[in-house]
C-alpha positions in Angstrom: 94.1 136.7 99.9 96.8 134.0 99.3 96.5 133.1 103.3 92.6 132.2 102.7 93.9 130.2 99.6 96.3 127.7 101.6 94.4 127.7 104.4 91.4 126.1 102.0 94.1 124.3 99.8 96.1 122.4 103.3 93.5 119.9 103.9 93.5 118.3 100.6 96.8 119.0 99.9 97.8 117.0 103.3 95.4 114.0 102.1 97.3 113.7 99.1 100.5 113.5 100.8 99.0 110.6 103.6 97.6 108.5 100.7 101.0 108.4 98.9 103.3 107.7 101.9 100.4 105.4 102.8 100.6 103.8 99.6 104.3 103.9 99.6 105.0 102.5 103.4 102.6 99.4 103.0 100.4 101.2 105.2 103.1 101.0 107.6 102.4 104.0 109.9 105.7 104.9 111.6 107.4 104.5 108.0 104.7 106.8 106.3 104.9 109.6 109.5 109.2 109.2 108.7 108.7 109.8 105.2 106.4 112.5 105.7 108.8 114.3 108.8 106.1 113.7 111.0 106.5 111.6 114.5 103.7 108.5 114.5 101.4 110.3 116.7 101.1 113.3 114.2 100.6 111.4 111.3 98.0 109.6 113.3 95.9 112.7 114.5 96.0 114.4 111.2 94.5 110.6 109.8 91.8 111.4 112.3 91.3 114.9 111.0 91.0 114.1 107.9 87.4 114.7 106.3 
């Protein structure tokens, strides 16, 4: 059903998102988690979850 769908779209939707506020921030993570909504150490474990 449409759960199975985001469940199997999150992931690369989510890396598409930390490349651009990557690319955006300078690489700067506190400014990329801000951008994003995130707090530092969030945008910092999903980095590590990333594939």
């Amino acid at each position: 059903g449409a759960r199975g769908i985001l469940t199997a779209a999150l992931p690369a939707f989510e890396r598409v998102l930390l490349e651009a506020a990557h690319e955006q921030t300078g690489g700067r993570k506190r400014d990329a988690a801000g951008l994003l909504g995130w707090g530092r150490n969030t945008l910092t474990r999903k980095l590590a979850e990333l594939p």
